[in-house]
N, C-alpha and C positions, 0 to 999 in steps of 0.2 A: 722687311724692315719698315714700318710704319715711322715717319717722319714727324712728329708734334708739330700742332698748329699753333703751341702756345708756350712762348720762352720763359724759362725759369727764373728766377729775381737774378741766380745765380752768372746765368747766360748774359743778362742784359747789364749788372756788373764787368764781364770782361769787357764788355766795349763800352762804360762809361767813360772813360779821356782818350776816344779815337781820335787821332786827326780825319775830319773829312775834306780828303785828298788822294787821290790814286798812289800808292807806296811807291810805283814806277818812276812817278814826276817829283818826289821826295828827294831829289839826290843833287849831291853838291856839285853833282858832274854836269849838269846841266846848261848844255849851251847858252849864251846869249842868244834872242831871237836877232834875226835881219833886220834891218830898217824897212819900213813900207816902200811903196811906187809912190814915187810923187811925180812923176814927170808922165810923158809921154814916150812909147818906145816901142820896136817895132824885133819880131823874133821867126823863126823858123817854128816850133812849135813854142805854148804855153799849157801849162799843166794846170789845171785847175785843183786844189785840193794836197795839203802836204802830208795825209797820212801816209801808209806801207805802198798802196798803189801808185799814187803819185809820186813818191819816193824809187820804187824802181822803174818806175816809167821813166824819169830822169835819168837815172845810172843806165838804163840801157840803153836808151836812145843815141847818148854822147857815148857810147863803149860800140854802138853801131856804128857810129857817123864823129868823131869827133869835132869835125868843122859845124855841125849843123849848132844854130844860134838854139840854149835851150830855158828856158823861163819858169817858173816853179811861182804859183801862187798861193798862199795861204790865209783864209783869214782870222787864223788866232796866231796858235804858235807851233812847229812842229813837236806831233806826238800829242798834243792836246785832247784830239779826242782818241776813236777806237782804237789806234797804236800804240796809244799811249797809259790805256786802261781794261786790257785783256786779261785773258788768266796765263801768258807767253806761252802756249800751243802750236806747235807749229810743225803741220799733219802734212804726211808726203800726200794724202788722197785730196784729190780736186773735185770728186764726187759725192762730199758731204757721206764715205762710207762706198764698202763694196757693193753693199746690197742695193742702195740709193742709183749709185751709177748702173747695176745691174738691170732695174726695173726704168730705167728711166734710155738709156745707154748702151745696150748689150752687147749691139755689132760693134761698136769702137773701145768696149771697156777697158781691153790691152792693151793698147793705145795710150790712153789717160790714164793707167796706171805706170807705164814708161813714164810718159811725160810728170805725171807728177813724181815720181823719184828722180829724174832729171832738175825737175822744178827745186829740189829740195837739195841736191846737191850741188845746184849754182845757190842756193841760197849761202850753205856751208863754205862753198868756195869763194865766196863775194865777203864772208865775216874774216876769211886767213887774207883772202888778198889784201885788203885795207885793215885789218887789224883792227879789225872789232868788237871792242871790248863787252861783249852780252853776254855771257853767260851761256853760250850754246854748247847743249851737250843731246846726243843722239841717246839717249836712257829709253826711248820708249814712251808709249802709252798705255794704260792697265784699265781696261773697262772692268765695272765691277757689279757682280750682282749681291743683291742685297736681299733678295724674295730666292725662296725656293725654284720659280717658277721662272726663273732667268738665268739659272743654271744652264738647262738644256741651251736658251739660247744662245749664251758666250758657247759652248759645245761648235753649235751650227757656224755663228760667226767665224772661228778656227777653221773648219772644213773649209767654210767659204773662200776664206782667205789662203788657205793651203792650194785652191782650184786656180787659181790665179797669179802664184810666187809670190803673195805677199806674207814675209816672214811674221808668223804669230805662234803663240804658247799659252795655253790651257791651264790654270793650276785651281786644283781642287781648295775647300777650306783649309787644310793645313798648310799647303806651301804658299796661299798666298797670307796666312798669319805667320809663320816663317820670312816670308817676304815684309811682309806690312802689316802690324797686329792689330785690328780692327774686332771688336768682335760683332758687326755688322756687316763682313765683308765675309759672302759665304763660297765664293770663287771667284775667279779672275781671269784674263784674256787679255794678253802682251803685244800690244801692234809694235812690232822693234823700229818700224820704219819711220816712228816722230820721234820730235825733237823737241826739248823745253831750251829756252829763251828768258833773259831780259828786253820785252821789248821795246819800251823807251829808248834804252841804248842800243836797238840794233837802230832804231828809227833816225837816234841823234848821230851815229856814224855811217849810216847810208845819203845821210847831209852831209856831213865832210865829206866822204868819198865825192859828192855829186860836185861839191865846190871845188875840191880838187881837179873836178876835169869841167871845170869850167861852166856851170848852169849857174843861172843868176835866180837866189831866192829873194821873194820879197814876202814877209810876213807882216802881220797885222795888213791883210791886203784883201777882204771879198769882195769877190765878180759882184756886181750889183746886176749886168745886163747882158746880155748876147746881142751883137748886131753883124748882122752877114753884109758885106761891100764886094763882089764882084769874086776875085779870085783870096778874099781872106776873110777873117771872122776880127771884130774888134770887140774888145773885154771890156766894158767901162768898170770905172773902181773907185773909189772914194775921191782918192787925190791925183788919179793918172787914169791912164789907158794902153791897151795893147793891141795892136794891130801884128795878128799873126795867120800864117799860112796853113797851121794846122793848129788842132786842139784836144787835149786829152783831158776829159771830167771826171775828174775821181774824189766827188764828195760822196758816196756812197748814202748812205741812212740822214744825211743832212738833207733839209729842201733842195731841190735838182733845181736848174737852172733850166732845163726841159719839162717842164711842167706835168707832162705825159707819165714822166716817168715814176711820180710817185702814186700811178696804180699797182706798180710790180712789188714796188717796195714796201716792208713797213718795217717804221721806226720803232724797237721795243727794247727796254730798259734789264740789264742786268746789274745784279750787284755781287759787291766782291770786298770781304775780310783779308788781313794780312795779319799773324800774330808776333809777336817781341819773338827771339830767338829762343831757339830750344834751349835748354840746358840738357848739359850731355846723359844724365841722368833721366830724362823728359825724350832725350832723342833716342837712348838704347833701349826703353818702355812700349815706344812703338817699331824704332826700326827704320826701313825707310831710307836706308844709305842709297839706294840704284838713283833716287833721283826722277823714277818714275813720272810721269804724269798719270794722275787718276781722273776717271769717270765713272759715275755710277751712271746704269742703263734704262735710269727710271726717266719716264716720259718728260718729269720732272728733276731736270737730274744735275747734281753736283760735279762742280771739276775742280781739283788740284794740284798743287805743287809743294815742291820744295824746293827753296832757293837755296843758292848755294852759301850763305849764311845762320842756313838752320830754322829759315821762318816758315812757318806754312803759310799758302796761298787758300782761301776757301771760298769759290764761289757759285753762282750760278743758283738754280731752285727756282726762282720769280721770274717771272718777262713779262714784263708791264707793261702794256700799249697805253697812250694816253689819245683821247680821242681827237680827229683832225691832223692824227700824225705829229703831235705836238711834240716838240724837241727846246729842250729848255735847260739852263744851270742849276734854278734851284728843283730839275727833276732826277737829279746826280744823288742825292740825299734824300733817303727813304727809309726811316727807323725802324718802319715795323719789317723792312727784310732782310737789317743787319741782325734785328731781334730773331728772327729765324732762325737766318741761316747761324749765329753762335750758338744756338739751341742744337741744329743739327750736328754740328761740331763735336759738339760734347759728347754725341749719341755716337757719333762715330770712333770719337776718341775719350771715351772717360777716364783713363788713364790720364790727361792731361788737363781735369778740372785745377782749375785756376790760375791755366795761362793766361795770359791778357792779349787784347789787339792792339796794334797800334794804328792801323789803317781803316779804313770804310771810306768805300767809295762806288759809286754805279758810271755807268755807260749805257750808252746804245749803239744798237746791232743792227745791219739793214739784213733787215729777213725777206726773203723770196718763197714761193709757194714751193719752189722744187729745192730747195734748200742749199744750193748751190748759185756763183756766180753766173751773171749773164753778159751781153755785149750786144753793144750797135753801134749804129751811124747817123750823122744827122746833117742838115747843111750842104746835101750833095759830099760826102765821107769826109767833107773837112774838116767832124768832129766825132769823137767815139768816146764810149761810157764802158765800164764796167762798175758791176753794182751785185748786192744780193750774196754777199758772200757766207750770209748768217751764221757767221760766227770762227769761221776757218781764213781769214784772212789773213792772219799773219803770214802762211806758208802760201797759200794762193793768191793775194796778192803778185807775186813776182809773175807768176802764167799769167794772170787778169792782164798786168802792163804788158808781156808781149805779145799777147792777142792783140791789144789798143794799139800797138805798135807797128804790126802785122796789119790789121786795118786800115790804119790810118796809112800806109805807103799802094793800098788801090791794086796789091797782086796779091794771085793766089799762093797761098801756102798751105801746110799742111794743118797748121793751126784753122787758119781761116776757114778753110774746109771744113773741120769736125761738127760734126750736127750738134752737139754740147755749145757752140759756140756760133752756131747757124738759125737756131729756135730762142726761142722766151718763154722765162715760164708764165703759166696762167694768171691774170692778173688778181687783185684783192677785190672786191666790191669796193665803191667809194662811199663815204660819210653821207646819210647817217645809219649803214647796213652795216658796216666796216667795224664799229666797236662792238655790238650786240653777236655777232657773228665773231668775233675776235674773243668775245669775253664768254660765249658758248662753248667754242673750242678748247677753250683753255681750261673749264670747269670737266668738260668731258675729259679733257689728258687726266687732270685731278682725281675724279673719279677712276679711271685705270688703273692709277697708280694705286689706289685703295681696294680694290679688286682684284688681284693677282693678273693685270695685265688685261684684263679681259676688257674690250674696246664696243663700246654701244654704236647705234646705229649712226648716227651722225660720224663716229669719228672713220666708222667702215664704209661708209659711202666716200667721206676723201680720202680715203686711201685705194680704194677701186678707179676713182677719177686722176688718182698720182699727183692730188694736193697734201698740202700740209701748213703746220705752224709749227715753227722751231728756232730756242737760238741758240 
């Protein structure tokens, strides 16, 4: 399936009156933010950052310990950013994929695949216990090929995943147009072990829950400064300060407060459509009741959903590095890849010319070279990070905070121990290599994808050395 480089009048119509706005942060349900810090105060641990990591850092911390003092700082609003504007994916695997974990992981891969369905079913048991209202439903994930020459792969992907008990299903062109009528969609490959989500609201009742057991949030609040005094770390802040005993950083893809740290990481931009609801006439055309999450397996590749109001989700295709790591609001709105990706839409679903969108909005992803989350310490372990989750944070998230959490308490565990959690991946070159090299990569995936797959020298040399770029 050849993807068009150039949207139709037709396409670029359906998103003439988007709101640009994440469709997530569109809702009436939407907490009040916290008041900031304005004083001076003193905590057992402080969270830096209130997306999905910092959010279960909080809840488990106080479900560990509920005496210990615990602080949560944010500085926009929570779910603002990558929590708050994903495509709600949320993958038992911690290994960004079997094959990923396999070639990077091997001796522990059983291991991290327990753990990550463990990870996934405190996820599900933390939305019944506090009752929260997201939308979580265990449907699956459907990788999808779209080229001849991707068949065999979802094939292998199956075996793979059968070597290992992770439950998956093979369907040729017909069951999966049966399933989901695409006439772009030439098989398909069922990971039953994900899960689709509202994230926003898992985000904004992993708040309440954390209020409920007593964490003090302050939003509208960024860390300006790190300064180490003896046996604590103090946070300086606009209008306050924090003098705490420990420290968990979980801005991810935003500037680190460790300066070091943004060689591992890079910031890069995705974008994501939402369209008006189906009409049930428009819904039984294509299908699509299970609720799936979809991916297509192109280098360049789309993901979706279906909410449980009948909208499609469509995103992904671009990742846009901006150079020096740039992270900005007006780089959230970007025409030419809402003009895309509604071109692609159409190509997938022409059955549904002349739905309309109501949403357009982007994000950014902290991508890692090994495409998976990492972790450390800093300050003599009085502070720990996890970062890099490129793209799987929603479900990994919760493992990232108990790792940080696990770290941050200076004993061994089983966690602490796994060499996934003991290494880093290889860092990026820094500016001014970093975009010339970023925007090479990117053209060679490009090319792949135009060529049945077929990967040039450049992109076979980082895959021999176990790099990558991906979000």
């Amino acid at each position: 399936m050849f993807f068009s480089n150039t949207p139709r009048l037709e396409s670029l119509r359906a998103i003439a009156d988007v709101k640009h706005m994440p469709y997530w942060l569109d809702d009436p349900s939407k907490p009040e933010p916290t008041p900031p810090l304005t004083t001076q105060i003193q905590t057992d641990l402080a969270i830096i950052g209130g997306g999905f990591t910092g959010l279960w850092t909080a809840l488990q911390a106080k479900q560990a310990d509920p005496n210990r003092d615990v602080v949560l700082l944010e500085a926009g609003e929570i779910a603002i950013g990558a929590s708050g504007r994903n495509g709600g994916f949320c993958a038992a695997s911690l290994t960004h994929g079997i094959d990923n974990g396999r070639s990077r992981w091997a001796k522990e891969l059983p291991t991290l695949i327990r753990l990550g369905k463990e990870n996934l079913d405190g996820i599900e048991a933390t939305v019944k216990q506090f009752n929260i209202d997201c939308d979580f439903i265990r449907s699956g994930e459907v990788g999808i090929a779209n080229e001849e020459h991707q068949i065999a792969e979802l094939r292998e992907e199956v075996e793979l995943a059968a070597q290992y008990g992770v439950p998956a299903q093979f369907f040729d062109q017909a069951e999966m147009r049966a399933r989901i009528n695409s006439p772009t969609f030439l098989a398909g490959a069922i990971d039953m072990s994900n899960a689709m989500l509202n994230p926003a609201r898992l985000a904004w009742g992993l708040k309440k829950a954390c209020i409920q057991l007593g964490v003090r949030f302050f939003e509208g609040t960024p860390v300006t400064a790190l300064e180490e005094r003896r046996e604590h770390l103090v946070l300086k802040t606009p209008q306050g300060q924090v003098t705490a005993r420990k420290v968990a950083l979980a801005t991810n893809a935003f500037p680190p407060l460790l300066k070091h740290l943004s060689l591992y990481v890079v910031p890069v931009y995705d974008y994501v459509l939402m369209t008006e609801p189906l009409s049930k006439a428009q819904h039984d055309a294509i299908g699509w009741y299970g609720r799936e999450g979809l991916s297509d397996i192109n280098n360049q590749f789309h993901y979706s959903q279906m909410t449980s109001d009948g909208r499609i989700l469509w995103g992904g295709y671009d990742a846009i590095y901006h150079r020096n790591n740039q992270v900005a609001p007006h780089l959230e709105n970007r025409p030419a890849s809402f003009g895309l990706l509604a071109e692609h839409f159409f190509q997938a679903f022409p059955q549904l010319e002349g739905l309309r969108f109501t949403h357009a909005w982007g994000g950014v992803i902290d991508t890692c070279s090994r495409y998976a989350v990492f972790w450390g310490k800093a300050y003599g372990g009085k502070l720990t990070y996890a970062m890099g989750y490129t793209g799987l944070g929603v479900g990994t998230s919760r493992f990232g905070a108990r790792v940080m959490l696990d770290l941050l308490s200076g004993e061994k565990t089983e966690l602490t121990e796994l060499q996934m959690v003991r290494t880093k991946p290889f860092p990026f070159p820094p500016e001014p290599f970093r975009s010339p090299i970023i925007n090479f990569t990117q053209w060679s995936l490009d090319q792949a994808d135009r060529n049945q797959g077929r990967r040039n020298l450049w992109l076979k040399t980082l895959d021999a050395l176990g790099l990558g770029f991906d979000s």
